[in-house]
Biopython code that builds the backbone (N, CA, C, O; Angstrom):
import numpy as np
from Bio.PDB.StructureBuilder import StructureBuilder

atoms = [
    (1, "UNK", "N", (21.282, 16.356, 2.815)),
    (1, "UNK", "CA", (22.433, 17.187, 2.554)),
    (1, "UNK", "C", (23.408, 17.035, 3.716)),
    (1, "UNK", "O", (23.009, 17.025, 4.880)),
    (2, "UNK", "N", (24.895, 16.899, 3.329)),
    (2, "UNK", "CA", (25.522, 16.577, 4.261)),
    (2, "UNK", "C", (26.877, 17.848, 4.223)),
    (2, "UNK", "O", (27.166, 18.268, 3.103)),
    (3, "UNK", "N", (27.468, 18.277, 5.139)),
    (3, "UNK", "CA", (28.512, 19.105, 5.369)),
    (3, "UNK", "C", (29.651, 18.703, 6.133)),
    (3, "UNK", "O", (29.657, 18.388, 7.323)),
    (4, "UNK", "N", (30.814, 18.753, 5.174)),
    (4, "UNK", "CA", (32.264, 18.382, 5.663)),
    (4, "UNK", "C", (32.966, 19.301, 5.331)),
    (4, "UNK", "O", (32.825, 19.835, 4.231)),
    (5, "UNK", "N", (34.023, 19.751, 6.350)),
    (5, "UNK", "CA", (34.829, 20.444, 6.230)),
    (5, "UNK", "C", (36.353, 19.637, 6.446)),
    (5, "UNK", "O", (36.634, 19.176, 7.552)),
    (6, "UNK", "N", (37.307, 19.517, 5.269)),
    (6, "UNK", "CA", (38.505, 18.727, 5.474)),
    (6, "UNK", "C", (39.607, 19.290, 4.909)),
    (6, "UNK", "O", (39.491, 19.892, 3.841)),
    (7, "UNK", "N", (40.777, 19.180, 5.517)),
    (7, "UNK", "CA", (41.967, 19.124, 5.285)),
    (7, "UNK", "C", (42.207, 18.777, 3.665)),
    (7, "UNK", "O", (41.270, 17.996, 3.495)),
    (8, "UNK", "N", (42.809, 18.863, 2.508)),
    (8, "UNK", "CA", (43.864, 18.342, 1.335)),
    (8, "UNK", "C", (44.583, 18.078, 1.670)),
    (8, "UNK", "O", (44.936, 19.062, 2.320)),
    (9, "UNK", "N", (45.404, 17.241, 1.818)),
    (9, "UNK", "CA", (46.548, 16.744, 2.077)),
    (9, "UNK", "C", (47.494, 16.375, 0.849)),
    (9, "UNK", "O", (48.672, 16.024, 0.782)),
    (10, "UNK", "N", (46.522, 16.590, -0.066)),
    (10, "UNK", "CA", (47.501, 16.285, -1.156)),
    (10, "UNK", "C", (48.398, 17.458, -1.958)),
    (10, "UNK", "O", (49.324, 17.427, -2.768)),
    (11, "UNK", "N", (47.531, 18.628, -1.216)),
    (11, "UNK", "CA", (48.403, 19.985, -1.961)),
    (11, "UNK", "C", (48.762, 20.930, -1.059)),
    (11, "UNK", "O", (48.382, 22.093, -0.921)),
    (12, "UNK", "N", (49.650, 20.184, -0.386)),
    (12, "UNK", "CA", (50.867, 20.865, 1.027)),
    (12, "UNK", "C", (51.328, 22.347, 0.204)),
    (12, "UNK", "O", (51.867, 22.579, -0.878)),
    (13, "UNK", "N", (50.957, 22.952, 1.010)),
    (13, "UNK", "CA", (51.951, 24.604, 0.298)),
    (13, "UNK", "C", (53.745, 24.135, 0.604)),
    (13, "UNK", "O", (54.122, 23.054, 1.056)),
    (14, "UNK", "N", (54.636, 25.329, 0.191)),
    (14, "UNK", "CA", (55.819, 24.891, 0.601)),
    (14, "UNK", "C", (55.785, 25.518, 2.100)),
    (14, "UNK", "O", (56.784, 25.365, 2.803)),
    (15, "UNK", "N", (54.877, 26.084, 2.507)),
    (15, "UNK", "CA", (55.085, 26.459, 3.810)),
    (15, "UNK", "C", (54.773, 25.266, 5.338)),
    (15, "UNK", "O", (54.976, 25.331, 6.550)),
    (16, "UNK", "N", (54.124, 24.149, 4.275)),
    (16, "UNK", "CA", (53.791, 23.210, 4.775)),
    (16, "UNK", "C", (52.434, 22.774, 5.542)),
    (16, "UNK", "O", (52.051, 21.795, 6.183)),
    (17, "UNK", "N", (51.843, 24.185, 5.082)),
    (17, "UNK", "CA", (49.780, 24.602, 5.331)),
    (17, "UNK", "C", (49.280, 23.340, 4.308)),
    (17, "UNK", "O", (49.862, 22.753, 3.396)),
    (18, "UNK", "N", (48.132, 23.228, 4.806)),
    (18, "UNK", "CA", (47.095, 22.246, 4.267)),
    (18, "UNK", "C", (45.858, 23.186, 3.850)),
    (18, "UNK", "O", (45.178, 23.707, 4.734)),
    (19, "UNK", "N", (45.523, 23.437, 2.215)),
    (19, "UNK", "CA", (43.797, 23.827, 2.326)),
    (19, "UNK", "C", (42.864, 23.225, 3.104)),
    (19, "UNK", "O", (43.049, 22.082, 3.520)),
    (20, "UNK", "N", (41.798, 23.902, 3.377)),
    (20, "UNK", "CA", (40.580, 23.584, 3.804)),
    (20, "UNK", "C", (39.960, 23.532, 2.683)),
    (20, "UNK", "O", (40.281, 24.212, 1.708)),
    (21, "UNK", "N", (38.740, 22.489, 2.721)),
    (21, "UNK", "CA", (38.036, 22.279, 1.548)),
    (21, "UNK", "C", (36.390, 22.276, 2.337)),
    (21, "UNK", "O", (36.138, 21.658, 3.372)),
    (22, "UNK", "N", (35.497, 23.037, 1.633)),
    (22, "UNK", "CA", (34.089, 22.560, 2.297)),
    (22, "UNK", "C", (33.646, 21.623, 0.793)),
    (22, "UNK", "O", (33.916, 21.840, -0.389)),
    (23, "UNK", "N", (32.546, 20.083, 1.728)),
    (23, "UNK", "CA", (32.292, 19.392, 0.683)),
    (23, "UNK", "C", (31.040, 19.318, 1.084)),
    (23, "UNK", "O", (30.793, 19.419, 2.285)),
    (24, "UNK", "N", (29.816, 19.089, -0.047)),
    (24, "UNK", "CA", (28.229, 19.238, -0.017)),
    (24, "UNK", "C", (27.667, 18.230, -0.715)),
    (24, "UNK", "O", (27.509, 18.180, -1.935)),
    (25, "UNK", "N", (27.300, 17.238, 0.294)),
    (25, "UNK", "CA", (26.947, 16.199, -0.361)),
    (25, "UNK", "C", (25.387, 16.224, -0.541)),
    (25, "UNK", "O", (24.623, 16.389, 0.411)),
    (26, "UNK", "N", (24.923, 16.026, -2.003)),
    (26, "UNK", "CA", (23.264, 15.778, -2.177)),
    (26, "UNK", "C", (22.791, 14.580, -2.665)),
    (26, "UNK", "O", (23.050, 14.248, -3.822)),
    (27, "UNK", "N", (22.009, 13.757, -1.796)),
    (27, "UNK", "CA", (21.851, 12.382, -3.189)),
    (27, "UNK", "C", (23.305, 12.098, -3.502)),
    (27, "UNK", "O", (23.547, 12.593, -4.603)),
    (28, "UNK", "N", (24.132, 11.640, -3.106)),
    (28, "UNK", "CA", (25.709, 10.689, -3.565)),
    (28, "UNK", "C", (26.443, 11.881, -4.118)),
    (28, "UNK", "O", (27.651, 11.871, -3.884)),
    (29, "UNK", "N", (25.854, 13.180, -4.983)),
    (29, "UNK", "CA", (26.497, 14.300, -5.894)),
    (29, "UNK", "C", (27.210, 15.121, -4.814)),
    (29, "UNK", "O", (26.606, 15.531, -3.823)),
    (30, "UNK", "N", (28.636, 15.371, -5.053)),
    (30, "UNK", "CA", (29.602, 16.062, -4.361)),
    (30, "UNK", "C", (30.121, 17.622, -5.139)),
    (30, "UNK", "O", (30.810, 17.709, -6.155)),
    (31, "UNK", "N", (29.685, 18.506, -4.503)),
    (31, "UNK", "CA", (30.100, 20.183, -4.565)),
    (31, "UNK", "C", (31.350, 20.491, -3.567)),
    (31, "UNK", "O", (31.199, 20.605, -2.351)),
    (32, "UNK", "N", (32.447, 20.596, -4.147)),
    (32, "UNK", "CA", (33.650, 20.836, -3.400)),
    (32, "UNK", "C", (34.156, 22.162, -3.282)),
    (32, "UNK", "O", (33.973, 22.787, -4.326)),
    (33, "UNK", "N", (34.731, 22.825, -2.384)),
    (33, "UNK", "CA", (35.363, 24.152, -2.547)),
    (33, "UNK", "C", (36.194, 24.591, -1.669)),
    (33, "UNK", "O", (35.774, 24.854, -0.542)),
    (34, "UNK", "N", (37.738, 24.787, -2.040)),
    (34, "UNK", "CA", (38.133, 25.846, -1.051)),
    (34, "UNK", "C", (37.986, 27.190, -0.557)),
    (34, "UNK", "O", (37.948, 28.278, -1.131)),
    (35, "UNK", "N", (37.891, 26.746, 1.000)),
    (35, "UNK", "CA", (37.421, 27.895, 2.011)),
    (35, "UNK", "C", (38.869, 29.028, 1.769)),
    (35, "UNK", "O", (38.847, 30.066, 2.431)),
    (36, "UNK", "N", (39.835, 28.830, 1.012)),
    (36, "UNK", "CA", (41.028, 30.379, 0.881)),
    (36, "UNK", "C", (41.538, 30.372, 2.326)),
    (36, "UNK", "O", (42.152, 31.325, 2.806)),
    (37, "UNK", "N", (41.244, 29.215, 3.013)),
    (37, "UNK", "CA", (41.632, 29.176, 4.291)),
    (37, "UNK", "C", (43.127, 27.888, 4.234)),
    (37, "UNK", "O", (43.090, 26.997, 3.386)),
    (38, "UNK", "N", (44.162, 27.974, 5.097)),
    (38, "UNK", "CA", (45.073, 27.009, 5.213)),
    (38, "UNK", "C", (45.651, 26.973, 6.864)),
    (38, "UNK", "O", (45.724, 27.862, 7.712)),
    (39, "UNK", "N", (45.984, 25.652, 6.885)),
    (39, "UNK", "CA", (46.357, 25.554, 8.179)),
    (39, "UNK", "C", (47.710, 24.501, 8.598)),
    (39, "UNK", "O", (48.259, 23.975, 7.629)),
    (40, "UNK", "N", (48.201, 24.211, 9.815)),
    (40, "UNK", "CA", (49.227, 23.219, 9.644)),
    (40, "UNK", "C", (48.328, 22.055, 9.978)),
    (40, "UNK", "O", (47.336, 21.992, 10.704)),
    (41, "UNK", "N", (49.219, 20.758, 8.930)),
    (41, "UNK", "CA", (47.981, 19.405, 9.201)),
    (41, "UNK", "C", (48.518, 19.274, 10.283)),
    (41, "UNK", "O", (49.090, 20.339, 10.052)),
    (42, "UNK", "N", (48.976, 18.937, 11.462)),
    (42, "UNK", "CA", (48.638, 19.292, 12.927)),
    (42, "UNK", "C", (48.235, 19.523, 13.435)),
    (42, "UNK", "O", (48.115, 18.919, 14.501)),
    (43, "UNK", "N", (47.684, 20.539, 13.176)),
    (43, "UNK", "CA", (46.706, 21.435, 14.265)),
    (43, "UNK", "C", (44.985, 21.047, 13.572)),
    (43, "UNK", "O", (43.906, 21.495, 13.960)),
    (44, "UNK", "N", (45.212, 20.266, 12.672)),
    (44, "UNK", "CA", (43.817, 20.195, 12.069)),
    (44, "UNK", "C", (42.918, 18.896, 12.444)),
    (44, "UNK", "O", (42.991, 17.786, 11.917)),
    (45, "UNK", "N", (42.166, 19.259, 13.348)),
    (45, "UNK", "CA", (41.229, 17.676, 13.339)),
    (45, "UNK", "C", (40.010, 17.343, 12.621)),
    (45, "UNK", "O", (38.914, 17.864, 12.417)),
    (46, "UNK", "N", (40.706, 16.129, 12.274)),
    (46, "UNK", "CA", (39.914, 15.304, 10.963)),
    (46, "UNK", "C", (38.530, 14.776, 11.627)),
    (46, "UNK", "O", (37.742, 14.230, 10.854)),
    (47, "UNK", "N", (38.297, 14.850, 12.504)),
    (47, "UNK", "CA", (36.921, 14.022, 12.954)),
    (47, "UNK", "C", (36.157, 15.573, 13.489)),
    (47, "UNK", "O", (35.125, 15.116, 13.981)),
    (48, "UNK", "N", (36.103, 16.455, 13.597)),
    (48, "UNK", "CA", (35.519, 18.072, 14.013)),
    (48, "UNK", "C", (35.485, 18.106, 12.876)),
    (48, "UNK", "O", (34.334, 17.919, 12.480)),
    (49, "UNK", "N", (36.428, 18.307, 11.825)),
    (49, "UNK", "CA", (36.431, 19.036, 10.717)),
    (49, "UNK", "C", (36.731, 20.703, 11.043)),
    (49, "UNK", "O", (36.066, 21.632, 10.585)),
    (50, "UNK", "N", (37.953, 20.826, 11.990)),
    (50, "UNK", "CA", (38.214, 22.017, 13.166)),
    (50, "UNK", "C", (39.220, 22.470, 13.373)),
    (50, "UNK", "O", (38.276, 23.252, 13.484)),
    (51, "UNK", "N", (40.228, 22.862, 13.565)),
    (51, "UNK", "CA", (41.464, 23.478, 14.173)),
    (51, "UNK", "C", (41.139, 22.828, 15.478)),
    (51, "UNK", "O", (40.118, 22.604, 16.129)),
    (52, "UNK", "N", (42.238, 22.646, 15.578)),
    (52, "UNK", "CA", (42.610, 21.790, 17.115)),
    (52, "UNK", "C", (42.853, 23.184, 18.142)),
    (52, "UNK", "O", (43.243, 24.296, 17.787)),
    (53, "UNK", "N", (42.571, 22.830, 19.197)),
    (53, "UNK", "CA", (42.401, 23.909, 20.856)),
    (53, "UNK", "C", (41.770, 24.751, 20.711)),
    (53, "UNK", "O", (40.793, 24.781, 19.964)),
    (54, "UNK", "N", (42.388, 26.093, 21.742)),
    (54, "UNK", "CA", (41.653, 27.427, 21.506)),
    (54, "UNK", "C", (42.606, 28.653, 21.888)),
    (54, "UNK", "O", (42.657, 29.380, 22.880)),
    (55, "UNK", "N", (43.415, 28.583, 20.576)),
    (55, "UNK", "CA", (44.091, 29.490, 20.670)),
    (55, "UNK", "C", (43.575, 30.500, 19.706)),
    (55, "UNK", "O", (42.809, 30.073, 18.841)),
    (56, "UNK", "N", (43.830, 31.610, 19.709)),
    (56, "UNK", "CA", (43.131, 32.967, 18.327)),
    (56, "UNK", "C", (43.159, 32.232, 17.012)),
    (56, "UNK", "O", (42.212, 32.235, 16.226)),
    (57, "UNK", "N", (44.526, 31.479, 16.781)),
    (57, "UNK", "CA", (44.437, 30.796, 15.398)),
    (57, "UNK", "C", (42.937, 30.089, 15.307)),
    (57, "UNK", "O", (42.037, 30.359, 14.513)),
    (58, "UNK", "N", (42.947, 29.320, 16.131)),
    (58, "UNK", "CA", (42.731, 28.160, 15.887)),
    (58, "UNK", "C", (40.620, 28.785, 16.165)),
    (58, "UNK", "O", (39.699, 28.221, 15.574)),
    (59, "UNK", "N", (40.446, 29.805, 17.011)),
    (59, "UNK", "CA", (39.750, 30.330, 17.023)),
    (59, "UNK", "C", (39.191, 31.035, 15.732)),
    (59, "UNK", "O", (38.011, 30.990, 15.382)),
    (60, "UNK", "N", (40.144, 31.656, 15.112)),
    (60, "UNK", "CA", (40.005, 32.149, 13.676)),
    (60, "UNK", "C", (39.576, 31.577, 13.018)),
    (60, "UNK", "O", (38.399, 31.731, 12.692)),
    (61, "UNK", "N", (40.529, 30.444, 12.416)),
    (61, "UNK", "CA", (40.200, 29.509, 11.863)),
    (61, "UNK", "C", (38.656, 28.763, 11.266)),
    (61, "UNK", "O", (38.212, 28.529, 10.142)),
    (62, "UNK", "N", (38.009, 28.492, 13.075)),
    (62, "UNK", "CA", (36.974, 27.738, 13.154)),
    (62, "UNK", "C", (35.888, 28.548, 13.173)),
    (62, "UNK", "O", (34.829, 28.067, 13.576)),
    (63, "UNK", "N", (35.943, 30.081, 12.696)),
    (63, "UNK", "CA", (35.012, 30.990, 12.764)),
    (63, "UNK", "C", (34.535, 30.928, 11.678)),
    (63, "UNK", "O", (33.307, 30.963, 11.597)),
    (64, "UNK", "N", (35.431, 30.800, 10.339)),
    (64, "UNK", "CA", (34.852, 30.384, 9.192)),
    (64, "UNK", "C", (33.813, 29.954, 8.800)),
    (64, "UNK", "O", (32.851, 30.573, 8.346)),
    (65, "UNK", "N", (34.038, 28.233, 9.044)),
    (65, "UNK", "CA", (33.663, 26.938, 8.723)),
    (65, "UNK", "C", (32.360, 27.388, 9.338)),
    (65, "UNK", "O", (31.378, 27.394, 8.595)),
    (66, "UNK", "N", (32.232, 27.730, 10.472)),
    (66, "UNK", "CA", (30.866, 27.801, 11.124)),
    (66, "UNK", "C", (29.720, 29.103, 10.035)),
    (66, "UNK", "O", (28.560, 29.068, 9.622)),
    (67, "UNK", "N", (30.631, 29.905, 9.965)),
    (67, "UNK", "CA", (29.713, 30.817, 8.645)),
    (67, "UNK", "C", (29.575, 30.635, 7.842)),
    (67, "UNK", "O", (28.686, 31.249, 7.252)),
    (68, "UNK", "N", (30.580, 29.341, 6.963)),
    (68, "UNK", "CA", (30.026, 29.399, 5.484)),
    (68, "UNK", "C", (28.903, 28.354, 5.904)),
    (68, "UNK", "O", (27.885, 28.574, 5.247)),
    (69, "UNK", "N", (28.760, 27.315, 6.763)),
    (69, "UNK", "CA", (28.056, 26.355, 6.886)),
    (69, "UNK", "C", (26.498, 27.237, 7.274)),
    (69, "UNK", "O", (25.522, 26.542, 6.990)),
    (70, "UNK", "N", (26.138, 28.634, 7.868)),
    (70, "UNK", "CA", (25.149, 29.324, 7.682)),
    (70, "UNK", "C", (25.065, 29.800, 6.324)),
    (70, "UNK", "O", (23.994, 30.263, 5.932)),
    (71, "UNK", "N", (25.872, 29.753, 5.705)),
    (71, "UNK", "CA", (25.811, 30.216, 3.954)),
    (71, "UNK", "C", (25.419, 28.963, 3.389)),
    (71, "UNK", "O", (24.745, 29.132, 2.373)),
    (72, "UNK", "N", (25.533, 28.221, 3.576)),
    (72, "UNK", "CA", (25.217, 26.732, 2.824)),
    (72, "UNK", "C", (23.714, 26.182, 3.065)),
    (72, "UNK", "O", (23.099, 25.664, 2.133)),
    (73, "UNK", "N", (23.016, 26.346, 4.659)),
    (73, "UNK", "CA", (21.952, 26.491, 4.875)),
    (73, "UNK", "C", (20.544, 27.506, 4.206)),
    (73, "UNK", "O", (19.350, 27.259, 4.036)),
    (74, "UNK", "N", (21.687, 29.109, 3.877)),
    (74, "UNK", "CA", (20.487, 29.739, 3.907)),
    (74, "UNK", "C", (20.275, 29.763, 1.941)),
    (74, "UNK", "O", (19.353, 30.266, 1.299)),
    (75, "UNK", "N", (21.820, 28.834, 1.305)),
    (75, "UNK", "CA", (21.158, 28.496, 0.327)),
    (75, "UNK", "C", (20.090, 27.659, -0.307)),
    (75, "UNK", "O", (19.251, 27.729, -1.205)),
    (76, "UNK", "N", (20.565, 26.774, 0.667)),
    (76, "UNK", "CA", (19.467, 25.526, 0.767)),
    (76, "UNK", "C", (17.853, 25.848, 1.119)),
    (76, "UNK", "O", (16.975, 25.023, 0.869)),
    (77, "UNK", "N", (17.622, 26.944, 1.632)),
    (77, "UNK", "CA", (16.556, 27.470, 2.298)),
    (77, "UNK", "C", (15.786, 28.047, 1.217)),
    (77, "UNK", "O", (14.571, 27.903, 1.085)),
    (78, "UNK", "N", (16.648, 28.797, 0.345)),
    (78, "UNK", "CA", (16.789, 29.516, -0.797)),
    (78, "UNK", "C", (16.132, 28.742, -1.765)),
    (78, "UNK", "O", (15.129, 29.189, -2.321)),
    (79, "UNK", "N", (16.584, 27.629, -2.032)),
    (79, "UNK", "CA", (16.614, 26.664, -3.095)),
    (79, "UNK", "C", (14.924, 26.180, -2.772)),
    (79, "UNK", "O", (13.950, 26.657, -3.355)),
    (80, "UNK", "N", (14.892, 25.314, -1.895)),
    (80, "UNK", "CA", (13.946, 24.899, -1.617)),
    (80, "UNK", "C", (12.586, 25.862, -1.707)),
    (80, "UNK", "O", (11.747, 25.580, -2.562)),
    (81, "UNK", "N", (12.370, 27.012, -0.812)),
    (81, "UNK", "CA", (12.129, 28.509, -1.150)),
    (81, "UNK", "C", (11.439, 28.975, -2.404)),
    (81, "UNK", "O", (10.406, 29.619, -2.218)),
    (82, "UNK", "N", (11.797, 28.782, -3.575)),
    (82, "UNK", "CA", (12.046, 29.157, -4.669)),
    (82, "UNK", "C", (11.389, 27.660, -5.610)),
    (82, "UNK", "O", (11.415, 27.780, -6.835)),
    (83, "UNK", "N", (11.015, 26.767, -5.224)),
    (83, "UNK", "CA", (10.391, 25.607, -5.862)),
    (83, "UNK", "C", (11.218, 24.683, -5.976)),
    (83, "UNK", "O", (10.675, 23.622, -5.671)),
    (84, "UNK", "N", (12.567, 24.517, -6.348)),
    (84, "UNK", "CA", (13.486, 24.159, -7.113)),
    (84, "UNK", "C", (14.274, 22.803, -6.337)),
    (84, "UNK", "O", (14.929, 22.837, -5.296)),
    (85, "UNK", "N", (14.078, 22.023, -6.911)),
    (85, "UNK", "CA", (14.970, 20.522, -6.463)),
    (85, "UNK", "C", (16.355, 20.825, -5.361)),
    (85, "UNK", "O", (17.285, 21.604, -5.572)),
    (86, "UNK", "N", (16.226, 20.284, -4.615)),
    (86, "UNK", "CA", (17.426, 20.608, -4.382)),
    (86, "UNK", "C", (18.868, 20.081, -4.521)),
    (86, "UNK", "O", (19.263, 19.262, -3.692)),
    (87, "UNK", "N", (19.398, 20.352, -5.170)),
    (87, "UNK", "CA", (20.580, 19.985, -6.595)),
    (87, "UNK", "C", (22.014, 20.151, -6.052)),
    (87, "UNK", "O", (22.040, 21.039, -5.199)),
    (88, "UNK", "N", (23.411, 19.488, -6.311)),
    (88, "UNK", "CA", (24.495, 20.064, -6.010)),
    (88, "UNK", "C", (24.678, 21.370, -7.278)),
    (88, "UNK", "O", (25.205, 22.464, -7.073)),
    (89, "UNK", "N", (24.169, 20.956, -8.412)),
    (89, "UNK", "CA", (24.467, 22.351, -9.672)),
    (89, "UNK", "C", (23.189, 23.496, -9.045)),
    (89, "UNK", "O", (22.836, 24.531, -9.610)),
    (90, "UNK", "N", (22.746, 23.040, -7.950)),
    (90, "UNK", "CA", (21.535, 24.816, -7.745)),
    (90, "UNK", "C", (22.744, 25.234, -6.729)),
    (90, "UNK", "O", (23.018, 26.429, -6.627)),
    (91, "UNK", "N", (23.367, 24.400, -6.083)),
    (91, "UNK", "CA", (23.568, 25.002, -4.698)),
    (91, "UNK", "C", (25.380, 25.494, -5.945)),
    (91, "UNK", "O", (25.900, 26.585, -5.713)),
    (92, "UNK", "N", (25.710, 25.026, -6.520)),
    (92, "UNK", "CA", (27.210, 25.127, -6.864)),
    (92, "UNK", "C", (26.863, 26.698, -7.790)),
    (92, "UNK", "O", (27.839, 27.431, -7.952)),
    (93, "UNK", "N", (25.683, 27.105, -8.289)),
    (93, "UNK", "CA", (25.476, 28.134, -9.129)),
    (93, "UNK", "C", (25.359, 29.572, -7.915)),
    (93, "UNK", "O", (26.018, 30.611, -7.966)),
    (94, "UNK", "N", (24.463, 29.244, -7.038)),
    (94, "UNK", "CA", (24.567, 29.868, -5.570)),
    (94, "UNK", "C", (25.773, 30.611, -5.158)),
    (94, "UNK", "O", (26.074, 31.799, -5.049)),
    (95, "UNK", "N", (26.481, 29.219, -4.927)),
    (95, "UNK", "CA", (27.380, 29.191, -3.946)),
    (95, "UNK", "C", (28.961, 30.694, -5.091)),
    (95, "UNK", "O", (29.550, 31.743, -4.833)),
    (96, "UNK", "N", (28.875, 29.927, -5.987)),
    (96, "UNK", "CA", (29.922, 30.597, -6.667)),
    (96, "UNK", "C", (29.490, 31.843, -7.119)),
    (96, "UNK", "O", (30.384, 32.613, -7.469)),
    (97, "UNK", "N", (27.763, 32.422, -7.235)),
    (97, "UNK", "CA", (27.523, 33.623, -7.889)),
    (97, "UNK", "C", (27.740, 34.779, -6.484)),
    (97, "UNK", "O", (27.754, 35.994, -6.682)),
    (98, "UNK", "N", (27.886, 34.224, -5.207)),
    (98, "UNK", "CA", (27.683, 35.089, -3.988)),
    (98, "UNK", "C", (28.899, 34.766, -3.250)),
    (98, "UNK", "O", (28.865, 35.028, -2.048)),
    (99, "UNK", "N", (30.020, 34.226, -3.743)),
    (99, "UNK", "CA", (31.283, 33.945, -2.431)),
    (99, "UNK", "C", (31.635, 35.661, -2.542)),
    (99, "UNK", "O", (32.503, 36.161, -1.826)),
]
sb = StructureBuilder()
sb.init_structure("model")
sb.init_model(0)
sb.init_chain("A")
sb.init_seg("    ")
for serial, (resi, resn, name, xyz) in enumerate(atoms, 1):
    if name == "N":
        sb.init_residue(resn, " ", resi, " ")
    sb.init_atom(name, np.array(xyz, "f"), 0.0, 1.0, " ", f" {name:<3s}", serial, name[0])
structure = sb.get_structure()
């Protein structure tokens, strides 16, 4: 299981924010979702998967990513836990019955 957190770049608000997207890779199968989080693509680094410095934003920001990624674990924990393969449709049924 793999965890990325990235920028869209393809759906600029007019304010000129970028979504955050968390992506969950299982076996090649991809579970995508926006974090309701946005930022300027500037300030966003693509190789962290982070808000750039340490300012409150950017502090804010990266407070997130770090909790849903304990939400993504303790589904996985869950999953496994419970007998059950561990699936992008176990973790996507999870993930969307508890945001």
């Amino acid at each position: 299981m793999r965890l990325l957190f990235y920028s869209k770049i393809s759906t600029i608000t007019k304010d000129g924010l970028v979504p955050i997207y968390l992506r969950v890779t299982i076996d090649g199968a991809r579970f995508e979702q926006s974090t309701q989080r946005y930022i300027t693509l500037s300030k966003w680094c693509v190789d962290a998967g982070k808000a750039k410095g340490n300012t409150e934003e950017a502090g804010t920001i990266n407070y997130f990513p770090d909790a849903l990624k304990q939400k993504v674990y303790s589904y996985q924990s869950a999953i496994v836990r419970e007998g059950f393969p561990l699936a992008v449709e176990a973790l996507d049924i999870l993930y969307n019955s508890n945001f």
